[in-house]
KOLZA-509786 format. One record per residue (C-alpha): x, y, z. Coordinates in steps of 0.25 Angstrom, whole numbers, plus 2048, in hexadecimal, padded with zeros to 3 digits. Layout:
BEGIN
XYZ;...
This chain:
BEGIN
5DA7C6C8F;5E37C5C83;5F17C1C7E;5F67C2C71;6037BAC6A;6097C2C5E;6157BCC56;61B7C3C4A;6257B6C47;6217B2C39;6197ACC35;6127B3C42;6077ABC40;60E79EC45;60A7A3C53;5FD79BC4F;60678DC4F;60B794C5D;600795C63;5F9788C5C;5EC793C59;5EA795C4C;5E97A3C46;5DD7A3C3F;5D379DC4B;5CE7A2C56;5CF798C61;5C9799C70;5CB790C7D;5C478DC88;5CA792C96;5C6791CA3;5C37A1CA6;5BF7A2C96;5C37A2C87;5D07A3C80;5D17A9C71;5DD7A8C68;5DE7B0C5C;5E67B6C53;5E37C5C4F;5F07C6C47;5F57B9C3F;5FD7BCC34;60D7B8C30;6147C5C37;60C7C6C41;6047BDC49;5FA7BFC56;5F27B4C5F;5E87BAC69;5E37B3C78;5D87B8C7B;5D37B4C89;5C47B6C8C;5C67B4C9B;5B57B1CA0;5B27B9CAC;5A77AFCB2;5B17A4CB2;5BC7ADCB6;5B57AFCC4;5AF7A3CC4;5B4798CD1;5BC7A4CD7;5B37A5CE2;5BE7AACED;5BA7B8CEA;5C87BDCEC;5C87CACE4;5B87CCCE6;5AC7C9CDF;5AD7D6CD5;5BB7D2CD2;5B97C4CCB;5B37CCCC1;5B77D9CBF;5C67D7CBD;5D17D6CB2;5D37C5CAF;5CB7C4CA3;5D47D0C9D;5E27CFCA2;5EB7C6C9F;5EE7BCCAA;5EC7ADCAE;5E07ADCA5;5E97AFC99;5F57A6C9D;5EA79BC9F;5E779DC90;5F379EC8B;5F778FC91;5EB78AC8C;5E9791C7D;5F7791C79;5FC784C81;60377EC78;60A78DC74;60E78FC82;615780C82;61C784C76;615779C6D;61277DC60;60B771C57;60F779C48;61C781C4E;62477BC58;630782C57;62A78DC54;62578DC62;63278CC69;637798C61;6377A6C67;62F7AFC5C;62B7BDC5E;61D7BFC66;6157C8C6D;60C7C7C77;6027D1C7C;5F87D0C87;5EF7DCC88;5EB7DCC96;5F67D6CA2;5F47DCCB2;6017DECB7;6017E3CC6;6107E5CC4;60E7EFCBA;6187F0CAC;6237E9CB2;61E7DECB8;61A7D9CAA;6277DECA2;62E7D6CAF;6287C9CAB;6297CBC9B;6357D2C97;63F7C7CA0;6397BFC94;63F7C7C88;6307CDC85;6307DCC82;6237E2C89;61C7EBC85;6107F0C8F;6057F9C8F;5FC7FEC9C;5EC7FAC9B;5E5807CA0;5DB804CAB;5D280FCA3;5D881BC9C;5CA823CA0;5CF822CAE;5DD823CB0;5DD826CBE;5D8818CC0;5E9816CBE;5F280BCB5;5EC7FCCB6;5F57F0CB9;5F27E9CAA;5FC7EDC9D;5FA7E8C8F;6077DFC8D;60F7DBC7F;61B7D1C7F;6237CFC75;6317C7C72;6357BCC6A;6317AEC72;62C7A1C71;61D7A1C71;61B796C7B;62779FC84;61D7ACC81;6107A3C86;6177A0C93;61B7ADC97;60E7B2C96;6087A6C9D;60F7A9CA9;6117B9CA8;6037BFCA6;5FE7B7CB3;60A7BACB9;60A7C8CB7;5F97CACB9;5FC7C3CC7;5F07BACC8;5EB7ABCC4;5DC7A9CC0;5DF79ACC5;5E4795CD2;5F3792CD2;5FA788CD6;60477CCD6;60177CCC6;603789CC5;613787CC7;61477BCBD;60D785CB2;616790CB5;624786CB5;61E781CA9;61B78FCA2;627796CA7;63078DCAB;639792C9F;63B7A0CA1;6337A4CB1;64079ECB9;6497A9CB2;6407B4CB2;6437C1CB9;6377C2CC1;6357B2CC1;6307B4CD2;6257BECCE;6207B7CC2;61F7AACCA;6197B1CD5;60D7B8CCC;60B7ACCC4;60A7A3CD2;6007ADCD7;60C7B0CE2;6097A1CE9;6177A0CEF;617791CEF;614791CE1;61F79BCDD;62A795CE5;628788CDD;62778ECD0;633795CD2;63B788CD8;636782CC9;63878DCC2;648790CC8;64B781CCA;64B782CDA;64677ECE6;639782CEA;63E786CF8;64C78ECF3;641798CEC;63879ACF7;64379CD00;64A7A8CF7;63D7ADCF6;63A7ACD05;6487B2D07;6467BFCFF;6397C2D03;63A7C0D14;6477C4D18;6437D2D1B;6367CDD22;63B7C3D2A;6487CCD2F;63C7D6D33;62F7CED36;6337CDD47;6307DAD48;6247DDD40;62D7E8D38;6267E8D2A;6187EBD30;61F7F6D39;6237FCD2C;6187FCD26;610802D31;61880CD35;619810D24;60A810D24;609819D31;611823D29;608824D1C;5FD826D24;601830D2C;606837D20;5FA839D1A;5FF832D0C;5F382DD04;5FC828CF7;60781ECFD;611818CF3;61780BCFB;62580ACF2;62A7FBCF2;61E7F5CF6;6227E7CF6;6167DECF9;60D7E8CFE;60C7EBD0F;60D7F9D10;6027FAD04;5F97F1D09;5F97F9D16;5F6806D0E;5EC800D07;5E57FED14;5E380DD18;5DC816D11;5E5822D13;5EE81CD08;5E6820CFB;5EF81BCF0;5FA80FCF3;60680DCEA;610800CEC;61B7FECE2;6257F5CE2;6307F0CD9;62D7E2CDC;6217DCCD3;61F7D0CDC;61E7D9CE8;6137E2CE2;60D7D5CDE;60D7D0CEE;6097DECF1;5FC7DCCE7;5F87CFCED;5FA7D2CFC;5EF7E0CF8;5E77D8CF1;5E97E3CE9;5DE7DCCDB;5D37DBCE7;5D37E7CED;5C97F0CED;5C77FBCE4;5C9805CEE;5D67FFCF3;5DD7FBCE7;5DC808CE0;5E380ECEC;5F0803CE9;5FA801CDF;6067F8CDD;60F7FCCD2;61D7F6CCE;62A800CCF;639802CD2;63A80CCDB;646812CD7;640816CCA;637824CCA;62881FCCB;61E82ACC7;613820CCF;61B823CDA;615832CDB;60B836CE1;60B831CED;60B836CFC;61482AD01;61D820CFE;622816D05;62F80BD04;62F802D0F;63B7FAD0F;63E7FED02;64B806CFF;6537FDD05;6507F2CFA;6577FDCF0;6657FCCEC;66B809CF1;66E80FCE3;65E80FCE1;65B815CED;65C825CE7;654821CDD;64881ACE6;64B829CED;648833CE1;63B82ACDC;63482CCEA;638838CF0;63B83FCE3;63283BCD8;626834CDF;62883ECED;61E838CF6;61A842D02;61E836D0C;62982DD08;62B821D14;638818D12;63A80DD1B;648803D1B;64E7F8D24;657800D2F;6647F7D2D;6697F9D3B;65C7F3D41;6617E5D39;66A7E2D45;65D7DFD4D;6597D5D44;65E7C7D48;65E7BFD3A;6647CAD32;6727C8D32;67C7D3D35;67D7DCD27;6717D6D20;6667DDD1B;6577D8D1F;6537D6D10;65C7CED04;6557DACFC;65A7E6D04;6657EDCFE;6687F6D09;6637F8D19;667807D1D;669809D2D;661815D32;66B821D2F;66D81BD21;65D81DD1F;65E829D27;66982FD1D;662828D13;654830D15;65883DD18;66083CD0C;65483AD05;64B842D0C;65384ED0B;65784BCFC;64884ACF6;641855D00;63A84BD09;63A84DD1A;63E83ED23;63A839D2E;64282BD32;639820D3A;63C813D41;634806D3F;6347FAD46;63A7F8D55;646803D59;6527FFD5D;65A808D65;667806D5C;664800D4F;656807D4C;649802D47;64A7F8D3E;6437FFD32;64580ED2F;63A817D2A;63C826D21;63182FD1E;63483AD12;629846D14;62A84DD09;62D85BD0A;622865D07;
């Protein structure tokens, strides 16, 4: 595991003073789980470069985690002594403390001046693929330059991996630099060697209290580095944004179960799910895209039939793929299971050549989350360039919404929702599309019928044309 600090501000080699390690030593520390190294392989006026070199130990790695959570085999054969992760965070807090506080003994305003630096970590797992690690650096002013790490390029059918090489450059404070990463590269790895907890909220206030609050994706930062405990988050996010703890829990409570709890009386997300996965499996699809994932339901049902060979969620939203991985188990699955899923980032009105391929695709409860304008372009990346021999779309029936005693008259059952079409809309809608892109339809209720406003969710199914 291995970080590397350039500066070409002259004379470069004050990173030295910086970083309180002197140029021409090698020094090693002690650490719990192994050995830290700091070295300088360039040191000279134009261009200066310190090396951290974690030497993670793999006995003491496993040692005390006896829960046996992701199998014996797992604690050690895996990726911690060669990613960067919690492992490097803790070193950087304890090699370059003094740097990270912005203290420097022979350079004190120096420390507190934003100089040009680079930082390049070779190895980083990123489930979110590129974007989720451009999301958390470029808000900062970085530029980012990444570069994929092949699984093996003797077997290319083995498929991309979920670890990149990344460089950062800009012109920042050290100390600034140091706590970005700090909180970044476990943030965006998604797991803690330690157990987290109250502590955990004070070191990240205390890291990142400067610059986290105004951060675009402050939520899933937060989350990631809290190892999703809600109760942790909402109080790091009260701290960090200077409210009360129970205005953030409530906001976040509001977005996430409006839909739910409109629905939950009569069991409607599990009658959509099952009458979608009745219609995969009487199609015959084998390769099932879900588009718009979201935390992952209709996946995990797929991954529990054997029909379903190769399983695809994307979704736009990284903290919801993230959800999607933690409720899969997706890191402990078996062999067998987990090469059969994939969870990929995307927009889904942008052309996605991972989208091809596949006999299926799904969006449950999805379009209507699209501003209209966006909606042809959703249309031509699924049914023109992906072109899935089955394509099922279901959407709230907006007629159905006068059944539901706590939705006001006019109100939309999701804060999110930008539209809810009444069945001839859809109708119109599909056959539109149907006709346009070559596909036959078949419109379905789901849910309890009734005899003037309908079901309260309705169902499409696009059959290709031979």
């Amino acid at each position: 595991m291995l970080l590397n600090l350039s500066t070409t501000h002259e004379p470069a080699t004050d990173l030295g003073y910086l970083l309180s390690k002197h140029p021409q030593k090698l020094q090693s520390f002690e650490l719990a789980f192994g050995r830290a190294h700091v070295f300088y392989p360039r040191a000279d006026t134009q261009r200066c470069t310190a090396s951290l070199l974690l030497d993670v130990d793999p006995v003491g790695l496993v040692r005390g985690r006896g829960d046996g959570s992701e199998g014996t085999l797992a604690q050690y054969v895996n990726d911690r002594p060669y990613a960067a992760s919690s492992f490097l965070a803790v070193a950087i807090a304890r090699v370059y403390r003094s740097a990270l506080a912005g203290n420097s003994a022979g350079r004190e305003a120096l420390a507190q001046t934003p100089i040009p630096l680079e930082a390049e970590v070779p190895v980083l797992r990123a489930r979110g693929g590129e974007e989720a690690i451009r999301r958390c650096f470029e808000p900062l002013g970085y530029a980012v330059e990444l570069t994929p790490v092949v699984l093996d390029a003797r077997f290319p059918e083995w498929g991309a991996s979920p670890y990149w090489r990344l460089q950062i450059a800009g012109r920042v404070c050290l100390h600034e630099l140091l706590s970005h990463l700090y909180v970044l590269l476990p943030a965006i790895d998604g797991d803690k060697h330690y157990f987290v907890g109250e502590d955990e909220v004070d070191k990240l206030v205390a890291k990142a209290g400067g610059w986290l609050a105004t951060h675009p994706q402050r939520e899933w930062i937060t989350h990631r580095y809290l190892k999703r405990r809600r109760s942790l988050v909402r109080s790091a996010l009260a701290r960090l944004l200077d409210a009360e703890e129970d205005d953030v829990d409530q906001a976040e409570q509001k977005r996430e179960a409006a839909e739910e709890a409109i629905e939950r009386p009569l069991s409607l997300n599990e009658q959509r799910m099952g009458s979608v996965l009745s219609v995969l499996r009487q199609s015959g699809a084998r390769k099932v895209v879900d588009l718009g994932c979201g935390e992952g339901r209709l996946l995990g049902l797929l991954l529990k039939e054997k029909q379903f060979e190769r399983i695809l969620g994307v979704d736009v939203s990284l903290r919801a793929l993230d959800i999607a991985a933690d409720r899969l188990h997706l890191e402990r699955l078996p062999p067998s299971q987990r090469e059969r899923l994939q969870l990929v980032q995307g927009a889904l009105t942008y052309r996605d050549r991972r989208l091809e391929g596949f006999d299926a695709a799904c969006a449950v409860e999805v379009i209507e989350h699209m501003d209209l304008p966006r909606l042809p372009a959703f249309e031509r990346n699924v049914f023109e360039f992906a072109r899935p021999g089955l394509v099922v779309v279901t959407t709230p029936n907006a007629e159905y919404n006068a059944n539901f005693a706590d939705l006001p008259a006019g109100k939309l059952r999701h804060p999110d929702h930008r539209f809810e079409w009444t069945r001839a809309e859809f109708h119109a809608w599909a056959e539109t599309v149907a006709s346009r892109y070559g596909y036959g339809l078949r419109l379905l209720p789901i849910g309890p019928l009734d005899p003037v406003l309908g079901a309260p969710t309705q169902m499409a199914l696009f059959t290709r044309d031979a």
